[in-house]
matplotlib code that plots the C-alpha trace (Angstrom):
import matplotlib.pyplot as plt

x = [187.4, 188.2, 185.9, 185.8, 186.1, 185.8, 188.6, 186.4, 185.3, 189.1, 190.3, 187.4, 188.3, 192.0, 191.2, 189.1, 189.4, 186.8, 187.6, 185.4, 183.6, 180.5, 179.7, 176.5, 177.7, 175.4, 174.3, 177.2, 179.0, 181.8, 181.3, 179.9, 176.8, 176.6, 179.0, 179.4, 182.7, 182.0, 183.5, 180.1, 179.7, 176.5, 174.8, 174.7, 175.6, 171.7, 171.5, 174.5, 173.8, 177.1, 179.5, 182.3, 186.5, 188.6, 190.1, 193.7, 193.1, 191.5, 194.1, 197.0, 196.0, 195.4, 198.7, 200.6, 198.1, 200.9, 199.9, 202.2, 202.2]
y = [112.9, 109.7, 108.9, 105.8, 106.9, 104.3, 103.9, 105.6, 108.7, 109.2, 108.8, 111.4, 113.9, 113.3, 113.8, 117.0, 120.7, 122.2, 124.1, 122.7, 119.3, 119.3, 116.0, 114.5, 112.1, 108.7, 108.9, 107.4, 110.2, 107.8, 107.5, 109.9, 109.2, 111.7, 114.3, 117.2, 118.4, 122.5, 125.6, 127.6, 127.0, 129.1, 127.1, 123.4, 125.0, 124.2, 121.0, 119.4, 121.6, 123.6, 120.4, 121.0, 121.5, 122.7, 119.8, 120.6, 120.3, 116.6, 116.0, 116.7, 114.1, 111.5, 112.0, 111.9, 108.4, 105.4, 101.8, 99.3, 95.4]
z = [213.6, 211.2, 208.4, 206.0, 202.9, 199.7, 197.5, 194.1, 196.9, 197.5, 193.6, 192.7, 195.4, 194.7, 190.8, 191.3, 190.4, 192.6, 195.9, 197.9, 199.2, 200.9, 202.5, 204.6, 207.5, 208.5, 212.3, 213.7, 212.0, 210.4, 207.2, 204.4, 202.7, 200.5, 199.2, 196.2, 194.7, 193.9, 193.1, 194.7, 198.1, 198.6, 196.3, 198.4, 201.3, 203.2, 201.8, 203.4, 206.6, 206.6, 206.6, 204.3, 203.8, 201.3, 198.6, 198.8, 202.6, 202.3, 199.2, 201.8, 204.1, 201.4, 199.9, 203.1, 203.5, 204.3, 203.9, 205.2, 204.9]

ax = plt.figure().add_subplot(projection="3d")
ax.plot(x, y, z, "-o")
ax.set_aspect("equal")
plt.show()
């Protein structure tokens, strides 16, 4: 699945500490609305309706993120 992500969502996840991201797609399911960057996963884990990853997993993909002109 491919999501848009904005460029300040990508420099805080990229920036973060916490283990885990838990996000709230829009109805076409391509872009996140809404999104928390925790260490306590029970804790927002009904409010974004069990959607989340790990950081390092989502920091993996943006580093290995190639641009080309």
């Amino acid at each position: 699945m491919k999501i848009k992500l904005s460029i300040s969502t990508i420099v805080k996840i990229y920036n973060s500490d916490k283990v885990f991201i838990l996000y709230r797609l829009n109805e076409e399911g391509s872009k996140i609305v809404d999104f928390t960057l925790t260490d306590n996963l029970s804790k927002f884990r009904d409010k974004y309706n069990n959607n989340f990853k790990l950081v390092v997993d989502i920091k993996k993909q943006i580093k290995n993120f190639k641009i080309e002109l």
